[in-house]
VOKERO-568068 format. One record per residue (C-alpha): x, y, z; residue number from 1; residue in three letters. Coordinates in pm, whole numbers, plus 50000, padded with zeros to 5 digits. Example, Ala and Ser with C-alpha at 12.3 -4.5 7.8 and 13.67 -1.06 7.14 Angstrom:
BEGIN
@px:51230&py:49550&pz:50780&num:1&residu:ALA .
@px:51367&py:49894&pz:50714&num:2&residu:SER .
***
This chain:
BEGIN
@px:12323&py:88719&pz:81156&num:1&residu:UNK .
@px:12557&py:88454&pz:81218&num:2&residu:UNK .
@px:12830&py:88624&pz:81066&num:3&residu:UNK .
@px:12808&py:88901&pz:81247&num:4&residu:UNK .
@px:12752&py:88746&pz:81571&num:5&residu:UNK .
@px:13140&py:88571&pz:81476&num:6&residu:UNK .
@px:13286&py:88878&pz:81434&num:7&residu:UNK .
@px:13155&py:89082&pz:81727&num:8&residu:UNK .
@px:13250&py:88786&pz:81933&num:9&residu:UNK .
@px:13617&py:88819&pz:81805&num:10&residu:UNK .
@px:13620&py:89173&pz:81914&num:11&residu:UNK .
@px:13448&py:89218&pz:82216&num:12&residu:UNK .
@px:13462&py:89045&pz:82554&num:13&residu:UNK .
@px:13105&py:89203&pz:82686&num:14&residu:UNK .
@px:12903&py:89011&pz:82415&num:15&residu:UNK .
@px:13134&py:88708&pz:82533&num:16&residu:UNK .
@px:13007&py:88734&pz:82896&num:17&residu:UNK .
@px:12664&py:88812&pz:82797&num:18&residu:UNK .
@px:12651&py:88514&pz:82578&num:19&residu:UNK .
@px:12790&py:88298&pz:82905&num:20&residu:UNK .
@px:12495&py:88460&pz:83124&num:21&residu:UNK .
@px:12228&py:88385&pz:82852&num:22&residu:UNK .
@px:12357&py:88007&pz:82920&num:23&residu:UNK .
@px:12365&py:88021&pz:83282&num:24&residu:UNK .
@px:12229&py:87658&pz:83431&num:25&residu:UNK .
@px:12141&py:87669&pz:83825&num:26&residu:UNK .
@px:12091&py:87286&pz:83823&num:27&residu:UNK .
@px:12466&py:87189&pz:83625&num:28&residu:UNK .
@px:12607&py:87421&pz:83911&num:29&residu:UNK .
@px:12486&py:87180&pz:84151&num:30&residu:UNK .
@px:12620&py:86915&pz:83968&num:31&residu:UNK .
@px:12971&py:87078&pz:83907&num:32&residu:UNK .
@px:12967&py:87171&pz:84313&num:33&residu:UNK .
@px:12928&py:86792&pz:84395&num:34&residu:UNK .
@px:13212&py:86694&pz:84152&num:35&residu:UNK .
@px:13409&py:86951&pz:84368&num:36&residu:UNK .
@px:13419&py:87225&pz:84129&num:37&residu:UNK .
@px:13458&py:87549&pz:84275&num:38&residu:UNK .
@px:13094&py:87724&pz:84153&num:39&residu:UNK .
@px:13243&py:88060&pz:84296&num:40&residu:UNK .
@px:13200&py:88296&pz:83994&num:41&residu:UNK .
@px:13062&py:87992&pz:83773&num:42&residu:UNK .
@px:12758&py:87964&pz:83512&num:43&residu:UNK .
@px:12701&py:87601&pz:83488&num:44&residu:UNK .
@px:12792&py:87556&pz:83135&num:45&residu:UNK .
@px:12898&py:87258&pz:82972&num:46&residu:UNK .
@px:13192&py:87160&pz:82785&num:47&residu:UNK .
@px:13028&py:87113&pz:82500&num:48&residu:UNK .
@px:12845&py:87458&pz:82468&num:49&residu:UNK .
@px:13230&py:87647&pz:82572&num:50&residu:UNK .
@px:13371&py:87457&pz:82287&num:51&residu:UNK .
@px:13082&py:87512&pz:82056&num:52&residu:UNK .
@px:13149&py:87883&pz:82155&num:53&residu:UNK .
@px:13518&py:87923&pz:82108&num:54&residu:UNK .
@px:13470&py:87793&pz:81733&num:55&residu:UNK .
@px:13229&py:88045&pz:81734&num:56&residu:UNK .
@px:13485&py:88334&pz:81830&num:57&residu:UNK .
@px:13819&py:88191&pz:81731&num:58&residu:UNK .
@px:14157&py:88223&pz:81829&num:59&residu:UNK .
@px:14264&py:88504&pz:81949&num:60&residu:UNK .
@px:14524&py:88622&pz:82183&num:61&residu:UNK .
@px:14371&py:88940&pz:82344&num:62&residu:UNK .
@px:14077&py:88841&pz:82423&num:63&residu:UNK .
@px:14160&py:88557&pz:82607&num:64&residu:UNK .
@px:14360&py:88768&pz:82807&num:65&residu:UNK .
@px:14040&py:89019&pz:82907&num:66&residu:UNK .
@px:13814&py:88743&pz:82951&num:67&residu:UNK .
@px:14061&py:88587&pz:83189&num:68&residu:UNK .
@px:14038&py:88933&pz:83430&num:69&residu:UNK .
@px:13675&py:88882&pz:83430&num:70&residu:UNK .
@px:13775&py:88631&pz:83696&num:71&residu:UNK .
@px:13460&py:88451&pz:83620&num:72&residu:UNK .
@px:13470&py:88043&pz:83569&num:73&residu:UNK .
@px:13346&py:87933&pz:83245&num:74&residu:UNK .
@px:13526&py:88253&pz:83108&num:75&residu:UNK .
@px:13849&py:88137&pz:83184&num:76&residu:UNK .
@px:13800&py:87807&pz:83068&num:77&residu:UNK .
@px:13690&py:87966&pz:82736&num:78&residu:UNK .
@px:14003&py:88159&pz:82733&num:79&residu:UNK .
@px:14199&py:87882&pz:82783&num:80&residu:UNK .
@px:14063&py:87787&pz:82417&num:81&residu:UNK .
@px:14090&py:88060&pz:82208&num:82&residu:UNK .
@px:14393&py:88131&pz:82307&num:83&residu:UNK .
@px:14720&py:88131&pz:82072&num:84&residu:UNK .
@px:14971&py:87916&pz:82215&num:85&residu:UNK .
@px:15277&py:88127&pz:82028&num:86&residu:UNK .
@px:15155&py:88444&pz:82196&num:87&residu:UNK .
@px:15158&py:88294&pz:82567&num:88&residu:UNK .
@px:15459&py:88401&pz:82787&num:89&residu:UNK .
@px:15586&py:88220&pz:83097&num:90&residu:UNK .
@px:15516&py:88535&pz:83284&num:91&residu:UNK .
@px:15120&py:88496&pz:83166&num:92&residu:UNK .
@px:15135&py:88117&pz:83248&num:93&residu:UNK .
@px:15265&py:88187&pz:83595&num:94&residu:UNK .
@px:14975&py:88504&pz:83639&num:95&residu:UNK .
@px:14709&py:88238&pz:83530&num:96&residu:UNK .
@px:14825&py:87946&pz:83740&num:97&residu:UNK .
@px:14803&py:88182&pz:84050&num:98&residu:UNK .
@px:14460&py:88236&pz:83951&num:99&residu:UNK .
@px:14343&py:87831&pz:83943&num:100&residu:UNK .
@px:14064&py:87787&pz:84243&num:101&residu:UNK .
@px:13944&py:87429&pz:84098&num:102&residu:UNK .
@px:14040&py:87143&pz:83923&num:103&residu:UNK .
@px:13854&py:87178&pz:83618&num:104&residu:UNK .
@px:13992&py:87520&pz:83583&num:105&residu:UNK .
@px:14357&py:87401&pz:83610&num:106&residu:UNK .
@px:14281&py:87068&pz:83351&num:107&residu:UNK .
@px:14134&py:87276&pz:83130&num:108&residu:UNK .
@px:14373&py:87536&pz:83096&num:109&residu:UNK .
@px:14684&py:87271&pz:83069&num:110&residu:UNK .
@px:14523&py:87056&pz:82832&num:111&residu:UNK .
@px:14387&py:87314&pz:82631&num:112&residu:UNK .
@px:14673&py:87594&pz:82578&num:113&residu:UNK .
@px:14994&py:87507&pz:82845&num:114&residu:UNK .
@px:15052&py:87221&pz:82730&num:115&residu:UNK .
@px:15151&py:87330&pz:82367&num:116&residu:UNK .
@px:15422&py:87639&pz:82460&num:117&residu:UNK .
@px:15765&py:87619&pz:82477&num:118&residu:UNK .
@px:15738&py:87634&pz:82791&num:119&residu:UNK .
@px:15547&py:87331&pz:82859&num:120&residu:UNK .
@px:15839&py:87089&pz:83033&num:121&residu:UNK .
@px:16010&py:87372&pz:83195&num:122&residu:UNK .
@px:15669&py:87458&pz:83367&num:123&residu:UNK .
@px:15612&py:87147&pz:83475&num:124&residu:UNK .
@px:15872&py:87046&pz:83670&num:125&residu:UNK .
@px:15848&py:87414&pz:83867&num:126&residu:UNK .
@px:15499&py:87394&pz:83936&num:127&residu:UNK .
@px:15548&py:87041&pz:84077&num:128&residu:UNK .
@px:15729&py:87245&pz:84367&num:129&residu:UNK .
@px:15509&py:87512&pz:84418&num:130&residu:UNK .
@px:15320&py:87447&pz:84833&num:131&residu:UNK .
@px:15003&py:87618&pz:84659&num:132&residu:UNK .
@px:14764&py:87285&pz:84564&num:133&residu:UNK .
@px:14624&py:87390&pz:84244&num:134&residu:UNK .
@px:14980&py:87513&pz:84113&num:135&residu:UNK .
@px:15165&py:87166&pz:84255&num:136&residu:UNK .
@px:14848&py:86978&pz:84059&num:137&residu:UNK .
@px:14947&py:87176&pz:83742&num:138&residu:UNK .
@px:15253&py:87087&pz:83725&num:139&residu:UNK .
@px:15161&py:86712&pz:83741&num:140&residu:UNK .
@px:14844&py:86767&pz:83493&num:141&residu:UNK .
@px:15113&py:86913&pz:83278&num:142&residu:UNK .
@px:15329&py:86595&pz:83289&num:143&residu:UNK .
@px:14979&py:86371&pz:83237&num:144&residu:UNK .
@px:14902&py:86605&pz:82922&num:145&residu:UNK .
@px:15237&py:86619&pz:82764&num:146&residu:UNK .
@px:15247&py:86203&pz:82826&num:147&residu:UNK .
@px:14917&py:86182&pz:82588&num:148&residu:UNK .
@px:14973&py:86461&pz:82383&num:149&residu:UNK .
@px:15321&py:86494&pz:82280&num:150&residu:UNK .
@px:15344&py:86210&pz:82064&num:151&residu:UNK .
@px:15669&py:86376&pz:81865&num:152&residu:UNK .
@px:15889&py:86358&pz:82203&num:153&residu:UNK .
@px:16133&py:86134&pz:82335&num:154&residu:UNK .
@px:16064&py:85883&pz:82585&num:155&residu:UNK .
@px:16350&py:85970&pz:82748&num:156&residu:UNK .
@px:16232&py:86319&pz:82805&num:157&residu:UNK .
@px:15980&py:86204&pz:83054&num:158&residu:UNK .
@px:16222&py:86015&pz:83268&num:159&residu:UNK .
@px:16309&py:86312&pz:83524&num:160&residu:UNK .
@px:15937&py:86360&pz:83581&num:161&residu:UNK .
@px:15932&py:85995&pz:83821&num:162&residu:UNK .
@px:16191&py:86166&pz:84033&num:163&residu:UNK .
@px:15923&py:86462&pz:84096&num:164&residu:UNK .
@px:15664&py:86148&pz:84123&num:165&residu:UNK .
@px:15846&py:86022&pz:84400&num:166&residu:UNK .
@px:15951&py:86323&pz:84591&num:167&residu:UNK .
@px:15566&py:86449&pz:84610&num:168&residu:UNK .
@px:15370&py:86093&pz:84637&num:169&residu:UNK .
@px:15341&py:86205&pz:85020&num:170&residu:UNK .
@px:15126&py:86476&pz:84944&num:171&residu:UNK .
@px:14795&py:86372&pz:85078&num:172&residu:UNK .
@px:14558&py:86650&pz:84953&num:173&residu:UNK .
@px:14291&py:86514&pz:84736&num:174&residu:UNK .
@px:14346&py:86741&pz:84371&num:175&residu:UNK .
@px:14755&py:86658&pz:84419&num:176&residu:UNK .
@px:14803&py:86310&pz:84466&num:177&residu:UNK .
@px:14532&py:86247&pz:84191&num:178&residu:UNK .
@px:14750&py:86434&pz:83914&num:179&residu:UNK .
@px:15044&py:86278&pz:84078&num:180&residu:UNK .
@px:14852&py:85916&pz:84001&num:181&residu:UNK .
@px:14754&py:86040&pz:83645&num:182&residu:UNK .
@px:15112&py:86225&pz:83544&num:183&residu:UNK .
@px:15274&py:85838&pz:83607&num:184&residu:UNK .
@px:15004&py:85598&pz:83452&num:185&residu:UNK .
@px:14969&py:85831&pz:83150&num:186&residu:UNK .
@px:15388&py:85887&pz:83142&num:187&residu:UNK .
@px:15416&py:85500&pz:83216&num:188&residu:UNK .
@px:15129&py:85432&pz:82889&num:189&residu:UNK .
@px:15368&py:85585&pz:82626&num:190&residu:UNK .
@px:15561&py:85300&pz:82509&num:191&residu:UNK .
@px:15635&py:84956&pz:82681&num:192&residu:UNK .
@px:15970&py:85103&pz:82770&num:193&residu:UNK .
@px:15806&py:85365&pz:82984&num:194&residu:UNK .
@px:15588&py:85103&pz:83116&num:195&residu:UNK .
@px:15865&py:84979&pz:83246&num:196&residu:UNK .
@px:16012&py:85254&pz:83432&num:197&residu:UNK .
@px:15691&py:85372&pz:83594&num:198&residu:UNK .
@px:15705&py:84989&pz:83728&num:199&residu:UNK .
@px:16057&py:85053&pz:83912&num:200&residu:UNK .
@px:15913&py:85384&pz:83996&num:201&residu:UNK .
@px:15587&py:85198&pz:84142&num:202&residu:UNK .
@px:15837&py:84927&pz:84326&num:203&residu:UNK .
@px:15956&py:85240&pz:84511&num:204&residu:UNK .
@px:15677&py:85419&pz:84606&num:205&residu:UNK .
@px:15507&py:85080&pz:84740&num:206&residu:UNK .
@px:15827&py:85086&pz:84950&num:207&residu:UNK .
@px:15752&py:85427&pz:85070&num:208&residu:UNK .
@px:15542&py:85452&pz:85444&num:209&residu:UNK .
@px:15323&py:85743&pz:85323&num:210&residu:UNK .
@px:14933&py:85585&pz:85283&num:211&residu:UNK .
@px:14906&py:85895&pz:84991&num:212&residu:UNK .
@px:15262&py:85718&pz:84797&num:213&residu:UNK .
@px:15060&py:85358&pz:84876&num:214&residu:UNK .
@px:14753&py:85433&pz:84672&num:215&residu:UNK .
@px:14983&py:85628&pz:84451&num:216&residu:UNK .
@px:15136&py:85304&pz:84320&num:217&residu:UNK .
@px:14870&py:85043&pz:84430&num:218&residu:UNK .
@px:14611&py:85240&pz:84109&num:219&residu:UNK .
@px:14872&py:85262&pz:83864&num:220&residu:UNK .
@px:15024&py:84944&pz:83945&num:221&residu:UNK .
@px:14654&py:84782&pz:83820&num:222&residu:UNK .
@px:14630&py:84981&pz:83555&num:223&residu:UNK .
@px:14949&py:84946&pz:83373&num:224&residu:UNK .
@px:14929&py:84581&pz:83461&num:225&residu:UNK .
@px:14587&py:84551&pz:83294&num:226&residu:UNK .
@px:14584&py:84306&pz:82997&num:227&residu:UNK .
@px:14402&py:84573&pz:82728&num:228&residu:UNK .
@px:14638&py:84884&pz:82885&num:229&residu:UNK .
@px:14919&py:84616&pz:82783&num:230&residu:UNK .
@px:14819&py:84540&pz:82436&num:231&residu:UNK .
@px:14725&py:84862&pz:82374&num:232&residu:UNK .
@px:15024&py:84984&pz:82408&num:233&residu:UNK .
@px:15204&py:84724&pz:82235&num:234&residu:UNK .
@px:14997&py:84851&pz:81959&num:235&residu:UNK .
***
């Protein structure tokens, strides 16, 4: 039975849902709403069961793609995992980011799939000038999840990303400034020459009169200061 549950799941995206409505928790929606999750079109599953799910299906390319038109939330998350990162195209990554209504949705889907295209920089730096929050907070969760997760790169690749640090610290809405704050601790936690140049980058922003570019550099100042964030990554 379990077999065959694996391979209808590969094939069709009706199971998928059903399986998402059969987990369907009215008191983790409540939860996820006070977290500031957008519950519009949501379940109330956990990480833990999507993840246990898309091992379940597998990757594949396709489906992703029709669960993602179901619109609903955990559905897109899931797609966001099973996905093949070879197969995505800049014009799908630019259709999805449109589509992000919540913060978890947009972390999710950069951490899980964006993140390892070819497209991953590129995207990055555009997003950070989209107006639209969620696609602005993309392109700075993109910076944040190529920081930890791109281990192979440069250091020096990273350095035109505190420009884009700098020119948006002003933005005061809640979901941006937070991915601006986590794109340069994380950026700044590569190597202690990083560390370094988020610290000049810090030096300006605490210059800066905005109260958003303030708190912006006050948090990461503290953290990249801290003794164990230090020796870690002296490590």
């Amino acid at each position: 039975m379990a077999f065959y549950i694996f391979r209808i799941l590969n094939m069709d995206k009706n199971i998928v849902i059903t399986e998402l409505q059969m987990l369907r928790n009215e008191k983790s929606l409540k939860g996820m709403s006070r977290f500031g999750i957008n519950i519009e079109n949501a379940f109330g599953i956990s990480m833990v069961q999507l993840r246990i799910l898309a091992k379940k299906i597998g990757k594949n390319h396709e489906l992703a793609l029709e669960l993602w038109k179901t619109a609903y939330h955990e559905a897109r998350i899931l797609a966001s995992m099973i996905d093949i990162a070879d197969d995505v195209t800049s014009l799908q990554m630019n259709e999805w980011v449109k589509d992000f209504n919540s913060w978890d949705l947009c972390d999710q889907c950069c951490g899980n799939l964006f993140r390892y295209t070819s497209f991953a920089y590129e995207k990055a730096v555009e997003w950070s000038f989209s107006d639209v929050e969620y696609i602005r907070r993309a392109g700075f969760v993109m910076m944040a999840s190529l920081a930890i997760g791109d281990k192979k790169a440069k250091d020096d690749k990273f350095l035109p990303f505190f420009e884009l640090i700098v020119k948006h610290s002003d933005d005061d809405r809640n979901f941006v400034k937070k991915a601006v704050n986590w794109a340069l601790r994380q950026i700044g936690k590569r190597s202690l020459y990083m560390r370094g140049k988020a610290l000049d980058c810090i030096e300006i922003l605490l210059k800066d009169n905005s109260k958003t570019a303030q708190w912006i550099a006050k948090d990461a100042q503290r953290e990249l200061n801290d003794e164990k964030i230090i020796n870690r990554i002296k490590r």
